[in-house]
Backbone as a chain_set.jsonl record, in Angstrom:
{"seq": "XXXXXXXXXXXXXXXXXXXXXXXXXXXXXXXXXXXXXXXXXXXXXXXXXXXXXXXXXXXXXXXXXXXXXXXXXXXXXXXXXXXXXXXXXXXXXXXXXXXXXXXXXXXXX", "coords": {"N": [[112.147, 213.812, 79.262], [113.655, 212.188, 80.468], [112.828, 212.161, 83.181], [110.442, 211.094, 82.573], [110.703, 208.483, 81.979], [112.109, 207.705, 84.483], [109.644, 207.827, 85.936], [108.106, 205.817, 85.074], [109.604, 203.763, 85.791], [109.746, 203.452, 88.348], [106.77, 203.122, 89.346], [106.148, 200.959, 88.022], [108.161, 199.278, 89.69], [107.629, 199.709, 91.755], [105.064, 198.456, 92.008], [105.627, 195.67, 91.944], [107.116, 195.105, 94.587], [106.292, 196.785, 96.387], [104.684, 196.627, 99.28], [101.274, 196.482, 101.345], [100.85, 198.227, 104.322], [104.001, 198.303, 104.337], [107.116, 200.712, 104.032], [106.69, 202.783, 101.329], [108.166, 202.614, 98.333], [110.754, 204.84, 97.23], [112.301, 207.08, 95.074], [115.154, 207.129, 95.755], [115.406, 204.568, 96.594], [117.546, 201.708, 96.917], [116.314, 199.45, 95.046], [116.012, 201.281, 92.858], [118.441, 201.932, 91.72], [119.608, 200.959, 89.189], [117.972, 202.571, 87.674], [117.232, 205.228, 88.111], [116.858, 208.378, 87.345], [119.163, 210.322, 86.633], [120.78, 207.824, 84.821], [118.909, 207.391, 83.087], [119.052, 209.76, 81.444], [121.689, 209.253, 80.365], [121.444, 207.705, 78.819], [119.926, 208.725, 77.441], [121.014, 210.663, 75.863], [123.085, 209.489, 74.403], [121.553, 208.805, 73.206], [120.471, 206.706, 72.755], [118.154, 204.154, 71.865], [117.139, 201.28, 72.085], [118.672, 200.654, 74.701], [117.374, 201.899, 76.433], [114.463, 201.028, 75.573], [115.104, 198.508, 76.672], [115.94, 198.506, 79.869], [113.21, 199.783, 80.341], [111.379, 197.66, 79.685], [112.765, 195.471, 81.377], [111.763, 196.4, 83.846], [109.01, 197.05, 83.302], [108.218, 194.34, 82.556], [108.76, 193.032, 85.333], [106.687, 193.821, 86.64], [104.147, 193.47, 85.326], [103.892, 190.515, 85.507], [103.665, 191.19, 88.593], [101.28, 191.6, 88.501], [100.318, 189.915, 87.172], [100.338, 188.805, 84.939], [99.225, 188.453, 81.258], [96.762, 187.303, 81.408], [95.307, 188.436, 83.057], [93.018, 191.345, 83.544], [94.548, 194.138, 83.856], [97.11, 192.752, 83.357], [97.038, 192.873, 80.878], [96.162, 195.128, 79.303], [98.652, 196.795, 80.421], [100.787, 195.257, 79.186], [100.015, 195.716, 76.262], [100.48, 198.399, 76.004], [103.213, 198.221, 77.107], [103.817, 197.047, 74.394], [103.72, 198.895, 72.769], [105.607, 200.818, 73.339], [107.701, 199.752, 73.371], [107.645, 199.149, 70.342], [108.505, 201.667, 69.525], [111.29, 203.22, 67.543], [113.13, 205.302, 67.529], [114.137, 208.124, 69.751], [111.979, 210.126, 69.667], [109.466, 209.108, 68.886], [109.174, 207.597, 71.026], [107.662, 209.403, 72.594], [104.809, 209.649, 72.892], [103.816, 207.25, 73.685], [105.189, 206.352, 76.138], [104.448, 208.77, 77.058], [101.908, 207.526, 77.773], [102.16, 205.125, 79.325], [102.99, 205.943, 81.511], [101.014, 207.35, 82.507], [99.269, 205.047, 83.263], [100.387, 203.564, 85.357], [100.57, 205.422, 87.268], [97.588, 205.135, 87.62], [96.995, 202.641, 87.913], [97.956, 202.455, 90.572]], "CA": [[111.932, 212.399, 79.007], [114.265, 210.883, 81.799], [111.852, 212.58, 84.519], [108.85, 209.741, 82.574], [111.258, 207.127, 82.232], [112.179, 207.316, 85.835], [108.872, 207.441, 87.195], [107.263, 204.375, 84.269], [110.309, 202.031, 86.55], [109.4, 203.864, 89.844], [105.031, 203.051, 89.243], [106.264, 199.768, 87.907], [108.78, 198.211, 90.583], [106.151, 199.903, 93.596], [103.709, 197.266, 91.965], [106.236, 194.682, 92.277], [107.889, 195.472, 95.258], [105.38, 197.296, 97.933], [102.729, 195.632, 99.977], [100.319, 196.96, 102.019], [101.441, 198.272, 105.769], [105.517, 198.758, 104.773], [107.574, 201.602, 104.156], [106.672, 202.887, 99.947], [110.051, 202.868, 97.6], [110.44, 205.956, 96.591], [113.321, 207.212, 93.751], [116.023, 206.875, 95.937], [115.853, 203.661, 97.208], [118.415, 201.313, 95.955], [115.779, 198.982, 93.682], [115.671, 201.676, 91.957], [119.654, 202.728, 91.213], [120.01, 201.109, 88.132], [116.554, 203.185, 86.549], [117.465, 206.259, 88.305], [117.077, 209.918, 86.358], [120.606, 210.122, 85.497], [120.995, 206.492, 84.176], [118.636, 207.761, 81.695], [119.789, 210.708, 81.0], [123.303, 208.906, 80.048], [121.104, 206.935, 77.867], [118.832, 209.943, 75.94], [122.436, 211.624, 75.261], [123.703, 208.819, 73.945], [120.398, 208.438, 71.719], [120.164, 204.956, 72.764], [116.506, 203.575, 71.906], [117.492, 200.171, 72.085], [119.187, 200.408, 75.876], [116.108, 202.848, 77.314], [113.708, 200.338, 76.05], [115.596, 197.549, 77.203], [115.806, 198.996, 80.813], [112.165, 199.716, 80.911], [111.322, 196.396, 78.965], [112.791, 195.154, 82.561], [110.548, 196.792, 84.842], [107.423, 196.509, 82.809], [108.277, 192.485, 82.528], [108.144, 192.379, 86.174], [105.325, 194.987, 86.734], [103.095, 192.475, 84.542], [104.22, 189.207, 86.375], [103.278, 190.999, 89.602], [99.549, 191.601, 87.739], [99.242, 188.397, 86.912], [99.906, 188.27, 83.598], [98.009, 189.067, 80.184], [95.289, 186.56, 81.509], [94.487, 189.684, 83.861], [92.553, 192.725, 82.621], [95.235, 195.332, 84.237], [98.174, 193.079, 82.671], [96.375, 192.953, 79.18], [96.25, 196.487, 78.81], [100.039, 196.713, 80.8], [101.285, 194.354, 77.715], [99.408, 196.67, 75.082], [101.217, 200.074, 76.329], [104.672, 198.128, 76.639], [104.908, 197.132, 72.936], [103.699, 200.253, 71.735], [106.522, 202.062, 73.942], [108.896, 198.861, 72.881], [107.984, 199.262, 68.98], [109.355, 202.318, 69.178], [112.352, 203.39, 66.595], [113.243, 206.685, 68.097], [113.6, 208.42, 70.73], [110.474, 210.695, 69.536], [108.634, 207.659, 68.588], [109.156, 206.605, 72.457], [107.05, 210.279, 73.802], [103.323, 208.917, 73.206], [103.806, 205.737, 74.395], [106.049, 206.694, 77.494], [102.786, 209.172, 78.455], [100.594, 206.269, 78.136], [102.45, 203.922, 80.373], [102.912, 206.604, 82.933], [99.697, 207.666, 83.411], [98.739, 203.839, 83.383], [101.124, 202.916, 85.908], [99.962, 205.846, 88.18], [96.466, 204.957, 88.084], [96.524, 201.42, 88.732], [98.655, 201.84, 92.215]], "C": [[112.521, 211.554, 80.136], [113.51, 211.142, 82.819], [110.762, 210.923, 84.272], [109.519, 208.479, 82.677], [111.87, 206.382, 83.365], [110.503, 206.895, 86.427], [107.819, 206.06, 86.524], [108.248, 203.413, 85.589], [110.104, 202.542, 87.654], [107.843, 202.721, 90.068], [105.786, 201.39, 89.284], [106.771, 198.673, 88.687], [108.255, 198.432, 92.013], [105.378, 198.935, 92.941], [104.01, 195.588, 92.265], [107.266, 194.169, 94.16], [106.896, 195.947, 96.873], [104.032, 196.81, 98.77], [102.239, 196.325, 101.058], [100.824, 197.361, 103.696], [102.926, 198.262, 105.776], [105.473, 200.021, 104.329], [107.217, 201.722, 102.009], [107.894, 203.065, 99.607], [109.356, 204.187, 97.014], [112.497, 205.978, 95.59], [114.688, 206.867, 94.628], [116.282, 205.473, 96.727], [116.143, 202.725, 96.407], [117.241, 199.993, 94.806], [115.41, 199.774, 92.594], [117.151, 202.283, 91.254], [119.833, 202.437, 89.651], [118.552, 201.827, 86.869], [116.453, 204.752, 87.594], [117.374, 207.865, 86.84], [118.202, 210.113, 85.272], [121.203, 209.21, 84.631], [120.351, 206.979, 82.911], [118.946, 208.464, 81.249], [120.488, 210.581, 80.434], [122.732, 208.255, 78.278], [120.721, 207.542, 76.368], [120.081, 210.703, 75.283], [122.873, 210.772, 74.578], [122.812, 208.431, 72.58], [120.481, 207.379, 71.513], [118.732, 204.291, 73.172], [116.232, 202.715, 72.744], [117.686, 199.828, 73.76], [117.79, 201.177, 76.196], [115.162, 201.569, 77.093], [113.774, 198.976, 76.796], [115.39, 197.563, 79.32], [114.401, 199.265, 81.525], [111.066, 198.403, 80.712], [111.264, 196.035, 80.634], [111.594, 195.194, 83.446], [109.374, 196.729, 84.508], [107.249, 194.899, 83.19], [108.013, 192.254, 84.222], [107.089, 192.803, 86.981], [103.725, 194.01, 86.089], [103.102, 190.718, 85.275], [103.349, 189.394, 87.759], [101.254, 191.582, 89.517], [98.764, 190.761, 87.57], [99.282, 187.798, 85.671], [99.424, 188.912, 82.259], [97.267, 187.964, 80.796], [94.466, 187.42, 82.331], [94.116, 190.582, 83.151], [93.29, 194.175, 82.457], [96.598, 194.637, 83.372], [97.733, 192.967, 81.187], [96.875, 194.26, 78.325], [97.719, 196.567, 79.443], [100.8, 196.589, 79.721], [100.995, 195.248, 76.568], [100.292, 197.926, 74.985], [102.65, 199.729, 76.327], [104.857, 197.906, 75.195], [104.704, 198.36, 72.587], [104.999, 201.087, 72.282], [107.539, 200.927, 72.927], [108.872, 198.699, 70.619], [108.694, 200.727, 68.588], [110.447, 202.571, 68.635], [113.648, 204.463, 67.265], [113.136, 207.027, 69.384], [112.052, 209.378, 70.657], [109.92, 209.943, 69.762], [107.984, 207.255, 70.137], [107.601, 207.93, 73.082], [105.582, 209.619, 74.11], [103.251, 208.079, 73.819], [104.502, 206.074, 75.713], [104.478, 207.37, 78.224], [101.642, 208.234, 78.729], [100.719, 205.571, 79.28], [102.467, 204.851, 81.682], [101.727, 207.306, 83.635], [98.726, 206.466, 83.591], [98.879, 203.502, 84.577], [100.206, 203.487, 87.47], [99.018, 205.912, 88.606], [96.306, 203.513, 88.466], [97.199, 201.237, 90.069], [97.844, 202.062, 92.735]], "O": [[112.044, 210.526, 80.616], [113.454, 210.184, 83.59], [110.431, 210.062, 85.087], [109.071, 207.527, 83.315], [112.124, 205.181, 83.465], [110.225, 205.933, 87.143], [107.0, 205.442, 87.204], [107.698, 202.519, 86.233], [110.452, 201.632, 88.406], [107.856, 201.732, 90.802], [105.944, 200.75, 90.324], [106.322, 197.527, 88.663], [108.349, 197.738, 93.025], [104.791, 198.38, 93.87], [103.262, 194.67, 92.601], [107.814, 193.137, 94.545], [106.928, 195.486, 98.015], [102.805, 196.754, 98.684], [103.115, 196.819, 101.767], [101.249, 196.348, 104.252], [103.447, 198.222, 106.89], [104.415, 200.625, 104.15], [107.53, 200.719, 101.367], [108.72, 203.587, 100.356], [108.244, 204.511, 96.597], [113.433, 205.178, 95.582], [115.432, 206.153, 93.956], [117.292, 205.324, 97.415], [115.505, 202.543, 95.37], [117.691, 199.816, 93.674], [114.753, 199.392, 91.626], [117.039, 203.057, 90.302], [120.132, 203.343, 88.873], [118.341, 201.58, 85.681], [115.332, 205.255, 87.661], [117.868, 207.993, 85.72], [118.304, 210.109, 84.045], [122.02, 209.568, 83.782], [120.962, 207.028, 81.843], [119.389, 208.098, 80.161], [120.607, 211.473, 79.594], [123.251, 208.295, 77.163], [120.899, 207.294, 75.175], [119.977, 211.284, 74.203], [123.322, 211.382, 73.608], [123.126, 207.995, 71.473], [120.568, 206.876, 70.392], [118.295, 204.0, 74.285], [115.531, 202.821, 73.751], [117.024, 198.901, 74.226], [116.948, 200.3, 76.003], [114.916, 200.917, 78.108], [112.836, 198.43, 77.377], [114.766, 196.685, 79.917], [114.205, 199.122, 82.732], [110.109, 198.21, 81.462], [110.216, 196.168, 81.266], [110.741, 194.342, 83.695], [108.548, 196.356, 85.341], [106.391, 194.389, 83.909], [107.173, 191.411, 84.538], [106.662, 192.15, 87.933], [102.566, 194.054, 86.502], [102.103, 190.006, 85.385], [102.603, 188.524, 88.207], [100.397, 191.806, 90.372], [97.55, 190.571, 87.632], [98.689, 186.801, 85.26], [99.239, 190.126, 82.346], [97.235, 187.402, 79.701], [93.242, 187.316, 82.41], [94.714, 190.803, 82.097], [93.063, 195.052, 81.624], [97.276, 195.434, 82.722], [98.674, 193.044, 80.397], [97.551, 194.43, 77.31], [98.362, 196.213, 78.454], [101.438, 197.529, 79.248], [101.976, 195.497, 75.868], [100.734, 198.351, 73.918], [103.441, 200.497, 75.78], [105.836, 198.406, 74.639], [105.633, 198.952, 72.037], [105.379, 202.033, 71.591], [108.031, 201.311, 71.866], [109.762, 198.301, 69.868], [109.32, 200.899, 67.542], [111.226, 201.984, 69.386], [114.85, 204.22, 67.367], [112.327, 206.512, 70.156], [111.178, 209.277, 71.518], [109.645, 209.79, 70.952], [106.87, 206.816, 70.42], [106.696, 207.514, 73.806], [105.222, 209.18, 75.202], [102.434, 208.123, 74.738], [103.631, 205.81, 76.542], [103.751, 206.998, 79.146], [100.773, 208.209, 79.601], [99.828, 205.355, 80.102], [101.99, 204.474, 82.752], [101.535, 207.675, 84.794], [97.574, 206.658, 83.981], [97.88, 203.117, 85.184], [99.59, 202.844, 88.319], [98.858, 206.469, 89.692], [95.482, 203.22, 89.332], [97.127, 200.173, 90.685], [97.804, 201.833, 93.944]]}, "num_chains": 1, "name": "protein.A"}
């Protein structure tokens, strides 16, 4: 689970973050320290819903800003896949919705 929840704020802050002709962020570069592997990790041990979705809450929120919005067709559906991850209860609860957003994320870059 911390492998998807790294790479949902990886997909998400490359959409916010990378423009055309620079260098791509990749996992270790520092916009990504506080959504790092192990950050989550600290989190799924701790069996903290609440903080994981909070954390990816983040990066979706500005993943959808740099979309355009729900008045766009990519942040519509964006918005749709975060509550379902963010109604989540559980960490189970979170797996469906986590594979949604990450194979969302990776097809719209």
């Amino acid at each position: 689970m911390e492998s998807s929840l790294e790479t949902v704020a990886l997909f998400s802050l490359k959409l916010v973050y990378e423009t055309d002709g620079h260098s791509p962020i990749l996992r270790d570069d520092p916009v990504m320290d506080d959504y790092q592997r192990e950050v989550f990790a600290l989190l799924v041990r701790k069996d903290d819903a609440p903080g994981i979705q909070a954390k990816v809450a983040d990066c979706l929120s500005q993943a959808l800003n740099a979309l355009g919005g729900t008045q766009k067709p990519l942040g519509r559906e964006l918005h749709k896949l975060a509550t379902a991850f963010a109604q989540a209860q559980t960490l189970e609860q979170m797996g469906t919705p986590l594979t949604y957003l990450t194979s969302y994320l990776k097809d719209i870059q």
